[in-house]
N, C-alpha and C positions, 0 to 999 in steps of 0.2 A: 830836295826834289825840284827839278830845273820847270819853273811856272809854262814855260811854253812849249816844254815836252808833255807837259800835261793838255793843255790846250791843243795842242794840235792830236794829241791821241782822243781825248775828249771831239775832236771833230769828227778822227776817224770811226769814232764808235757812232756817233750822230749820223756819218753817211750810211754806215752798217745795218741801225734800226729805220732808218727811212724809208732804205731800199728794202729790207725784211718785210717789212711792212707792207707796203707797195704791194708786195709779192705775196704777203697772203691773203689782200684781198683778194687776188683773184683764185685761192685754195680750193679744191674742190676735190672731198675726202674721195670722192666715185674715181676721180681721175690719177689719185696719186698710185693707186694698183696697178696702172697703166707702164707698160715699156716707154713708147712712148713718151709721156708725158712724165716718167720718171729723167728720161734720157734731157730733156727738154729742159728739165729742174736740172739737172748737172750743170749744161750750158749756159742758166740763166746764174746761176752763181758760181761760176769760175769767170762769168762778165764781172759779176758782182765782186768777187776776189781782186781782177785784176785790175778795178774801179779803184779798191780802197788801197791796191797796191801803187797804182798812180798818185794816189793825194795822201800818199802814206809820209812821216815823219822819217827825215834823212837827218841822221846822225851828223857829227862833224868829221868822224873818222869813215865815211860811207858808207854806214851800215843803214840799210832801209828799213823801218820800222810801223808797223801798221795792226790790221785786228782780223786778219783772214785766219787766224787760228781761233777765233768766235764763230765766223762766219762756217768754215769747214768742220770744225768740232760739233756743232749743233746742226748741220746738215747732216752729219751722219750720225746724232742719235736719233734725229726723226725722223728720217727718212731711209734710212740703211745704205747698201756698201753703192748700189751702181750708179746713185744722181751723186754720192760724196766721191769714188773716183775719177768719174768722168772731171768733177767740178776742179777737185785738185791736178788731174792732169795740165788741165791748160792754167792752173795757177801757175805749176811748175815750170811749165812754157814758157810762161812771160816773163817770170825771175828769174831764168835761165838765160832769155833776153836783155834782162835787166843789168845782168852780171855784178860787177862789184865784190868786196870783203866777206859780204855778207848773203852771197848766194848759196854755197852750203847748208849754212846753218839754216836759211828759209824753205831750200828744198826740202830738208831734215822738220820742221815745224811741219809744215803742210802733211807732209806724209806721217807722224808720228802720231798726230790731232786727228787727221782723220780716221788712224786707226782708233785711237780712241772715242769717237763718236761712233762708229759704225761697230764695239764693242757695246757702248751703251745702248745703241740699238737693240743689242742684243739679248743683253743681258740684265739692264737698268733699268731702259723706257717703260716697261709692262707695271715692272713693280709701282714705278711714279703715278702710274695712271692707274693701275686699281685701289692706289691708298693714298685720299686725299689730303692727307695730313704730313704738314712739314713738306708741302713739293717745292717751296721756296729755298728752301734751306738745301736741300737734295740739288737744284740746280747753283744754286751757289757753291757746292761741295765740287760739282762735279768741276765749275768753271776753275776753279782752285787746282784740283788734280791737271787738269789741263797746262793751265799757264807754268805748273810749274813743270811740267815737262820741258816749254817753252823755255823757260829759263835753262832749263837743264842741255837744251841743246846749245845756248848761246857755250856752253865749253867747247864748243867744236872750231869758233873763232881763234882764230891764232891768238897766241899770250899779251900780245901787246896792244890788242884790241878788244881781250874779255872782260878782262876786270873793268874795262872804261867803262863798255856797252853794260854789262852787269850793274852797275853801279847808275847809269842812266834810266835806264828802264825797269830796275828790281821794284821798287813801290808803287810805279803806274800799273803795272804787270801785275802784281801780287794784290792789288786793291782794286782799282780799277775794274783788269779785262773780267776776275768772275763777276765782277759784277754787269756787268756788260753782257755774259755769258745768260744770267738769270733773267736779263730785262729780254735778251733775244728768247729767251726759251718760253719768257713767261708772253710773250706776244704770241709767239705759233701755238703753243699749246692755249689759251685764251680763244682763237681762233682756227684751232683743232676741235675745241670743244661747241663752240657755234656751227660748224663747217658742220659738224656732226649732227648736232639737234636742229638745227635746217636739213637735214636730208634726213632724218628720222620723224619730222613733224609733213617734209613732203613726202614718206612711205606711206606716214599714216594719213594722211587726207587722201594720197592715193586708193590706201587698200580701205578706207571706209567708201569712198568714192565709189572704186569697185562693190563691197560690199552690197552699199546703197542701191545701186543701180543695177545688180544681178542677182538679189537673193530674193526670194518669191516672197516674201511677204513685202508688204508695201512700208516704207517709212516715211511719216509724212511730220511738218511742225506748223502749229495754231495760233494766231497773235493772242490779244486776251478778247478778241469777240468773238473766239473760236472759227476764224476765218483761215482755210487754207492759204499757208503761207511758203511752203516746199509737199513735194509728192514726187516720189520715187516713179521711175519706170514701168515698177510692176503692177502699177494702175491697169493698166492695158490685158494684165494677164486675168486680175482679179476682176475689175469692174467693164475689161472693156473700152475703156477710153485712155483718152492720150493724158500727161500731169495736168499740162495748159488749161483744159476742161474745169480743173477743179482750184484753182489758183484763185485767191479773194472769193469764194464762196464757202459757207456754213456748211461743219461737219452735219448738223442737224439736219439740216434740211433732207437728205439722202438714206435717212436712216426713215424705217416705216413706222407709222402713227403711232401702232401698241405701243413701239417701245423709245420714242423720243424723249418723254420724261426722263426717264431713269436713266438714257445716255446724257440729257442734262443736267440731272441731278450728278449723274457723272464726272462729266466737266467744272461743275460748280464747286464740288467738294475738292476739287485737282489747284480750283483759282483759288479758293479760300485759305490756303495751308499755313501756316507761316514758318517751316520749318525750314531748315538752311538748305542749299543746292545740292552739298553729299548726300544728305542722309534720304534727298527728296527722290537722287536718283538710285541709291540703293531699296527705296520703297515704293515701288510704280503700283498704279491702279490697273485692274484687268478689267473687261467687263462684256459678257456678249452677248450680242443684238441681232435683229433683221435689216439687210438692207438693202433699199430695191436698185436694180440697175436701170439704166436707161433704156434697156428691153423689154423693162416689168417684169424680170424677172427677181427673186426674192429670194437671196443666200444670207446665211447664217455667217458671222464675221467677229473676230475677236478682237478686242480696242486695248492696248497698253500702254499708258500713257502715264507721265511726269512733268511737272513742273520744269522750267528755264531759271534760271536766277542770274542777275549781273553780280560783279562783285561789293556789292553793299547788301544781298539778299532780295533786289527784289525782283518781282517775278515778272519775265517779259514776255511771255508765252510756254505754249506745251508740245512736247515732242514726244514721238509715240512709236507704234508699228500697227499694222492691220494683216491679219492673216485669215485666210479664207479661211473657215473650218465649216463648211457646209457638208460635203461628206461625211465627217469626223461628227458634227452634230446631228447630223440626219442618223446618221451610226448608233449613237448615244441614245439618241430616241428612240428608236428601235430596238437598242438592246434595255433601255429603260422601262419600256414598255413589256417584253418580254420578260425584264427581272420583276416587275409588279404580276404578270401572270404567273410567274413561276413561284413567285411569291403566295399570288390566291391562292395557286394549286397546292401547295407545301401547306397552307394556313388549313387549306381545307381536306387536307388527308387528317383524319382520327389520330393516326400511328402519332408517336414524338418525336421529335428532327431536333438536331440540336448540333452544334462546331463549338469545339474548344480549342484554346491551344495549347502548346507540349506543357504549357504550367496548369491548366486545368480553369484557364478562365475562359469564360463562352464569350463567344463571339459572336452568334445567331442562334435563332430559335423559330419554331413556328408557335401558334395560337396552340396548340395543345400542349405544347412543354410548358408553356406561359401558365395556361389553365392549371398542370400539373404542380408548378411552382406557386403557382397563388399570387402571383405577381403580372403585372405589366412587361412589356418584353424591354422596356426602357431601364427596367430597375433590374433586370438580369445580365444584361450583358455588361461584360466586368468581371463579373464577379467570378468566385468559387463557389465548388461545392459547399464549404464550413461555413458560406457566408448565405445560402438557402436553405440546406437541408440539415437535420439533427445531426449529431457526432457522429450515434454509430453509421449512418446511411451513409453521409459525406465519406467517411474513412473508407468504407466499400468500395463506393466511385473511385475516390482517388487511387484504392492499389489499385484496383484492375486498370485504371488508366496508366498508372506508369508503368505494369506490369506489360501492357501490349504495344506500348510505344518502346518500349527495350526489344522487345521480343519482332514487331516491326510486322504484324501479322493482325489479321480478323481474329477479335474476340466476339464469343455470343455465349449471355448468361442468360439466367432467368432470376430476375430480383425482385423481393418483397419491399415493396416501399408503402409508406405513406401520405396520404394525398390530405391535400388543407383541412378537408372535412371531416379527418381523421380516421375514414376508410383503409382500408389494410386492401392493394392490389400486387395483381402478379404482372409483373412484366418480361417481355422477354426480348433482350435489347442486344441488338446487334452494333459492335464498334468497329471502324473503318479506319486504318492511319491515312492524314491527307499528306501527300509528299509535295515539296517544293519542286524547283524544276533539277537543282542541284539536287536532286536526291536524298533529301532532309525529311524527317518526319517533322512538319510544321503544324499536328495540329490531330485531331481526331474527329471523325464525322462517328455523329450516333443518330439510330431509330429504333427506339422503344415501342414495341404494340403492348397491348394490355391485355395479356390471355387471362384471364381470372375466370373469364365465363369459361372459353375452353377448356381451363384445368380441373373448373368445376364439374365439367362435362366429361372431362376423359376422368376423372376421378368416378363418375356418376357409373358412364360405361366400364369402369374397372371394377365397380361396385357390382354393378347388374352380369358381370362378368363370373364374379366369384361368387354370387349372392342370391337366393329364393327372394324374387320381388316380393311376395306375400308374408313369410317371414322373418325376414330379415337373416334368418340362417345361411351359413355359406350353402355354394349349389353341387350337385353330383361333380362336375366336370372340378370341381374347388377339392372337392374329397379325393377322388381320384388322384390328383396330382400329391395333395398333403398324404396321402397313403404312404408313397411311396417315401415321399419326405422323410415320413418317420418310422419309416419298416428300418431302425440301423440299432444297434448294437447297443446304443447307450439308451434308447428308450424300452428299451425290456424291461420287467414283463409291458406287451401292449397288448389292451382289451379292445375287440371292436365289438361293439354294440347295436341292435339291429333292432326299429321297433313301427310297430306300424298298427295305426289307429283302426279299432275299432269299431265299424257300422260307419263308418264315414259317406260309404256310397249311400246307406239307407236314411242318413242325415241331410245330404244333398236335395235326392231326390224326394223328402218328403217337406223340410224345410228353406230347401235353394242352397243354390251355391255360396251365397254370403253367409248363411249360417255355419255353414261349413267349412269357409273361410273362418269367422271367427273360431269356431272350435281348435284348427289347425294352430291358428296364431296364440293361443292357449297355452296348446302342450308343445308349442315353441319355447314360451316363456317361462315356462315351470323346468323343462330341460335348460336353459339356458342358469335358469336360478339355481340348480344345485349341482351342475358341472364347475370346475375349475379354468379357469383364464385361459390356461394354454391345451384345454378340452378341444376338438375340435368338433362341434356338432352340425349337421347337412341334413338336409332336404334330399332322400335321396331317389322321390317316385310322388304320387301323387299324396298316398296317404302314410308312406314310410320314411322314416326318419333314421339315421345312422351318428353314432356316438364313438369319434377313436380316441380311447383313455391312453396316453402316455405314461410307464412307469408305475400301473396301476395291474396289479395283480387280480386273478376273480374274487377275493376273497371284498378286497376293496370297491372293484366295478360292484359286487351285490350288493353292497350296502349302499352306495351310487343310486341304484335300480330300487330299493325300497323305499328309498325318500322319498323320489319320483311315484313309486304307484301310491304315497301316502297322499303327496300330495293332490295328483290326479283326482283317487278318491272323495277329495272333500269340495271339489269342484262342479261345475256343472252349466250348461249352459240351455235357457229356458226348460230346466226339466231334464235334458239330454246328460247324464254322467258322462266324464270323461273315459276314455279305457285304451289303454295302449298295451298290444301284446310286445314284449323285448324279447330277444334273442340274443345272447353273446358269448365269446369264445376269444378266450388268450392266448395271445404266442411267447412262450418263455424259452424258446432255443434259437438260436441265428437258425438252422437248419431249416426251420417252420415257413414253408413258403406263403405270406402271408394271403394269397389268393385262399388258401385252403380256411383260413383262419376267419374270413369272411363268409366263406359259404357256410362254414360250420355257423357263425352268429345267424344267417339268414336261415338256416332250417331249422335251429333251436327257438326262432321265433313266428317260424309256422308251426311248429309245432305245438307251442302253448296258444299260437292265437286259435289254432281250431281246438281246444279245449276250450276258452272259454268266449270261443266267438260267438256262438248258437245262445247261450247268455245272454250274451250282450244283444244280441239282435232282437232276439224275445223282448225283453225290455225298451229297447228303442220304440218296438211296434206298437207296445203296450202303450208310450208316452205320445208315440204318435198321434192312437187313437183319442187317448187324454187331449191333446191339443185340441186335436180338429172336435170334440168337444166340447171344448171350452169358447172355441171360435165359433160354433152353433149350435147350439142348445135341442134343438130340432133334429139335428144329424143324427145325434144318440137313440133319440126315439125310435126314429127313423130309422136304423138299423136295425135295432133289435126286435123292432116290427118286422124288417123284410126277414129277418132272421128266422122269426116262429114260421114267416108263411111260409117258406121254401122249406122248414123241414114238416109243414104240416103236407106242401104236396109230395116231397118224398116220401112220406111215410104213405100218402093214399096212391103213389106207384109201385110203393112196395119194393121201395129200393134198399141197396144192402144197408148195412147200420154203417160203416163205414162212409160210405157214399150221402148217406143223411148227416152225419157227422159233417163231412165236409161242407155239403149245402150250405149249413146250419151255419159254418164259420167263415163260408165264401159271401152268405147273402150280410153278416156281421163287418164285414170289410170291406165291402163291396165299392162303398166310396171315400175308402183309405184318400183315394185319390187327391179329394177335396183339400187336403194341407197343403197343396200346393198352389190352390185356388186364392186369388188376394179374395180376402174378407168382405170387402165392398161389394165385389159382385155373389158373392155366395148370400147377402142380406141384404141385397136390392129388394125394395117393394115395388119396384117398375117391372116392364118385358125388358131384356136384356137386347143393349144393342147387339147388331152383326158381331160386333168386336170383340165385346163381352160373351158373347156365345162359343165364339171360338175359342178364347179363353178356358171357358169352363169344359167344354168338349176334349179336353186336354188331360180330364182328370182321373178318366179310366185308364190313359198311358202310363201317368203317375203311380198310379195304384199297383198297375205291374211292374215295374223297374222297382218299388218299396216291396211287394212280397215276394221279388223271385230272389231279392238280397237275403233272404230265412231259407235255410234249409225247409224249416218244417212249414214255412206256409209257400213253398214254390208251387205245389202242386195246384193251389186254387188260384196262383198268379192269373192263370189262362183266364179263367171261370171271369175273376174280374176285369180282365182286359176285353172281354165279348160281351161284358151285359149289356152295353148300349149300340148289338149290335142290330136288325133287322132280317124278321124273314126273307121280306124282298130286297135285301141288302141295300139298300137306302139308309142304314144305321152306321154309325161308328165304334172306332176309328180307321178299321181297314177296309168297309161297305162290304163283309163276307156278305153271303145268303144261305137259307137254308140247314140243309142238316151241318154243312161246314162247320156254323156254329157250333160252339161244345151246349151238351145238353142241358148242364149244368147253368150257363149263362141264358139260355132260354126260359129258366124255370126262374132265375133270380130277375129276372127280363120284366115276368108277370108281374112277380111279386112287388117289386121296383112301383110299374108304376101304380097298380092297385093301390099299394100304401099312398101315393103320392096322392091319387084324385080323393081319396076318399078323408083326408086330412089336412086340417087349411095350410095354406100357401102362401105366398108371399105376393101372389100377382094369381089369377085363374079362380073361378069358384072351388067350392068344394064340394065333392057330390056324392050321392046316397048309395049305400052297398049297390044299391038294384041298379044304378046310373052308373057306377064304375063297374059293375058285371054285363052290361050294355055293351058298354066301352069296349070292352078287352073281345066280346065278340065281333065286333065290327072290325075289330083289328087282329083278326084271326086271320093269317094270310097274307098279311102286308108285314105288319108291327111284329104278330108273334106266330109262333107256331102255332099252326092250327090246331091239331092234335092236342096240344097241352093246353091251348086257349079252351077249348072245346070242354076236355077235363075239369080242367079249374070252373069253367059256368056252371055247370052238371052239379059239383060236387062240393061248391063254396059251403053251401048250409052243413051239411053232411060234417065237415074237415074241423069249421067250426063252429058245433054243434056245443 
């Protein structure tokens, strides 16, 4: 290889990269999209072609040899088809000009290379430039394909000039130009890639620039004595004032007194850091404060702020953002304050409140679910059911909870739980699905109240519903319905039972209604004691009682009924026997309408109670009078004293024996009444108050409503209901006068009080036949009948004589 065909090819590639050079410094990536500026590039290297073609290597046989197939080749893989033809155009021009052996085959280079660079454009360029690896060798590769086209055209040289030129240029050409090719490609692409990250570091300064100076919050940066050292524009939006204002003065200073510490303690922990630059500005500090303006006015403001670092780590100042969020915290406070009342309000409802979500962990609570759990509301939230409440409780909650977040619907039960103190309550708890915005069941809202009282109450009124408050028996409207219940086919035979006490009214009325009470609840209990489970036994009237045997034949119900009067029998209450007359009647056919079946029990036990009711009532009176002798020892006397006198004046009126009789047993009962009188006052040794009087003035009513309950002593009922009453009707209890009065209680009238003065007293003297014969005259007329008063003076010795 001839030493200064190297050399002057080595110059021509020297002038090549000079001028390349040259020419991308003045590159400008914005510009080469440009017609224009592409057209421009054409022009500037087909100068540059026809530069190297001027100082090009001339052959001895006149072939002109140079490096425009570098220069055209690599214009058109970077820059594409219009700056590499324009460029080769006016190459071809001036070799055209140039004439000589070797103008063919140069016209034939130019145009062959460029096609191949403006291929590689096409098809190559991309690849080289998105995969950095091996671009050296890829341009050496390409410089190689090239030249040897270049070689390949030198065939087009006539025979007697190929093989020279071939053999001249084959090892500068095949070594040399790619490399020549790589050091050009490796300059523009070198300078492709600066061209580029100078106009992507000027976008970006642009678009933070922009950013900076048009986005509402303010970006400002601090040296290390926390001195403003940059302040965005939006100074002016937020605070009001222009940057310049705040430029070398203290972030602190502007910020109001409360909260200067903590915005310097702020700052302090920001200077203090020692972490590297990345990680400092992946972890900024927030922090927000009041700050007043230059108006005195006082907004809420949020401080984000990081560390600076140079590259050895350390720290040159702090760079931040400030955004107004006054609004936004003014907002916060307001809905902060609203969620603490909403909060009281919730704390202070009874009911229980409670949010889960779709797993069954709570999320909220008020004070009474808290209370409920036995827990703080701290130690609740989190958790599950299994993790508060016993197995079987938790396993409740949970199905019904996943059961109604499937179902996507209001569930409301009513659940037994247990409360810390091991209380047993009912609640009755309504669950809510909470829905996201998407449409998701994200959760469930519940409130529990605590109906325990109420249940106890509707159970109470269910009770008093179906039930005799006084003994505990179910009530008419309870039997009525259970009648019908069991009037069906498979309870045949069914006995209804019919039974109804005994002198009850003459037990009332002689020893009160709570005696009568207790009696009642008696032969509650004794029927309750020898009926069967599914007996139904009712209260079905004041003093009647009803028994419906199920599956119980008469033969069965009567032996039922003698247990019952056995046991009755051997009872008693202060003296009082028990006596209940039954009634009853079986239905053994479906056909048997049972209405008929009850009437039949109800007249079967009218019928035996008026047998042996007159009995029974005899005997009440008889214990009655026991009583109220036993309660005063004096009454007895005292009766059977007025008793002789009134049949001593009957007998001197000559009245019939019949009519003496009665006297005789009306003036013995006369103050039946008295059992109804309390004790206290009946054996007062004082005068009896107002109160006390009327009390006892009560006791000749008594004594009526007890005799007209006896058939056989109705008749003297009257007689004792008028003893105390007045001729001049100034007596009681109706103030009749006169003859109105029955004659009967006129004469028991005398005798009444005769006995009275002439025997001691409890309060009053006691005075002598002749002073109580006085008496009774003085009160002829007013107190008593004249007529008979008159009599009885007359004929006292006489009578009892």
């Amino acid at each position: 290889m001839n030493s200064e065909i190297i050399i002057a090819l080595m110059q021509n590639i020297a002038i090549l990269l000079a001028m390349v050079f040259i020419y991308s410094l003045l590159l400008s990536n914005h510009q080469t999209k440009k017609l224009n500026y592409k057209i421009i590039l054409g022009i500037f290297n087909g100068l540059v072609g026809i530069l190297l073609m001027w100082s090009a290597l001339r052959l001895d046989n006149g072939v002109i040899f140079d490096t425009r197939s570098i220069l055209i080749s690599v214009l058109g893989m970077f820059f594409g088809a219009i700056p590499t033809l324009i460029a080769a155009s006016i190459m071809i021009l001036y070799r055209i000009s140039l004439g000589g052996p070797g103008m063919t085959v140069g016209i034939f280079v130019v145009l062959t290379t460029s096609i191949l660079g403006i291929l590689a454009h096409k098809y190559y360029l991309q690849q080289i430039l998105d995969n950095l690896k091996n671009r050296g060798l890829k341009f050496y590769l390409f410089g190689v394909i090239v030249h040897i086209d270049m070689l390949l055209c030198m065939f087009i040289l006539p025979e007697e000039l190929r093989w020279e030129t071939l053999l001249s240029i084959f090892l500068p050409v095949i070594i040399l130009y790619p490399f020549g090719t790589y050091l050009l490609c490796k300059i523009l692409l070198d300078q492709m890639d600066k061209t580029n990250l100078i106009n992507r570091l000027a976008e970006s300064e642009d678009k933070y620039r922009n950013l900076a100076e048009n986005t509402s919050d303010l970006i400002w940066s601090l040296d290390l004595f926390l001195n403003f050292t940059y302040v965005s524009p939006a100074s002016l939006k937020i605070f009001e004032e222009p940057p310049e204002v705040f430029i070398k003065k203290s972030i602190i200073d502007r910020i109001i007194p409360l909260d200067q510490e903590k915005v310097r303690v702020f700052f302090n922990d920001i200077l203090s850091r020692t972490k590297d630059a990345e990680s400092e500005i992946n972890d900024p500090r927030i922090i927000e404060c009041r700050y007043k303006k230059n108006t005195g006015n006082i907004i809420w403001i949020s401080i984000s702020a990081n560390g600076v670092r140079d590259q050895q780590g350390k720290l040159t100042g702090i760079i931040g953002t400030i955004r107004d969020i006054d609004r936004l915290k003014k907002i916060e406070i307001e809905n902060n304050s609203q969620g603490a009342l909403i909060v009281s309000i919730i704390d202070s409802i009874p009911d229980l409140i409670f949010y889960k979500d779709v797993e069954g962990r709570y999320m909220g609570c008020n004070e009474a679910f808290a209370e409920f759990c036995g827990r703080p509301k701290s130690e609740i939230l989190g958790k599950t059911d299994h993790e508060l409440f016993n197995q079987a409780e938790a396993d409740w909650f949970r199905q019904m909870d996943i059961k109604m977040v499937a179902e996507k619907t209001q569930r409301q039960d009513e659940e037994l739980v247990t409360y810390p103190d091991g209380s047993k309550r009912m609640l009755d708890t309504l669950k809510t699905p909470y829905w996201s915005f998407d449409g998701i069941v994200d959760g469930i809202i519940g409130v529990s109240r605590d109906i325990t009282e109420r249940k106890q109450k509707d159970e109470e009124i269910q009770y008093v519903a179906f039930h005799d408050y006084l003994t505990g028996l179910y009530n008419r409207r309870f039997y009525e319905e259970e009648l019908h219940r069991l009037d069906v086919p498979r309870n045949l035979p069914l006995t209804v039972v019919m039974g109804d006490v005994n002198g009850l009214k003459l037990v009332n009325d002689s020893f009160g209604h709570n005696f009568g009470d207790i009696l009642l609840q008696k032969v509650a209990e004794l029927l309750k004691l020898h009926c069967r489970n599914d007996d139904i036994i009712a209260r079905f009237g004041g003093d009647e009682f009803v028994v419906l045997l199920p599956k119980t034949n008469a033969e069965a119900a009567e032996i039922i009924l003698e247990r019952i009067h056995d046991s009755l029998s051997r009872e008693n209450i202060n003296g009082v026997a028990l006596s209940v007359s039954f009634g009853r009647q079986t239905k053994t056919n479906v056909g048997e309408a049972i209405e008929n079946i009850t009437k039949g029990a109800e007249d079967n036990m009218y019928r035996n109670k008026f047998l042996v009711g007159a009995s029974v009532r005899s005997k009440t009176i008889d214990i009655i009078m026991n009583t109220l002798y036993e309660k005063n020892n004096r009454e007895m006397l005292h009766s059977k004293r007025v008793s002789q006198i009134c049949e001593k004046i009957a007998i001197q009126m000559n009245l019939e024996k019949s009519s003496i009789e009665q006297l005789k047993v009306a003036g013995l009962f006369h103050d039946i009444g008295k059992i109804g009188i309390d004790e206290n006052i009946l054996n007062s040794p004082d005068q009896l108050t107002e109160a006390q009087w009327i009390e006892m003035k009560k006791h000749s009513e008594i004594g009526y409503r007890i005799l007209s309950g006896s058939d056989e002593l109705s008749d003297i009922a009257r007689f004792v209901l008028e003893h105390q009453e007045k001729w001049d009707g100034s007596g009681y209890p109706n103030g009749i006068a006169g003859d109105s009065i029955s004659l009967e209680a006129r004469i028991i009238a005398i005798a009444d009080a005769f006995d009275a003065m002439t025997r001691p007293r409890t309060y009053g003297n006691m005075f002598t036949v002749e002073q109580a014969l006085e008496e009774i005259k003085k009160g002829a007329g007013t107190h008593f009948d004249p007529m008979l008063a008159g009599m009885f003076v007359e004929n006292y010795w006489k009578m009892f004589e």
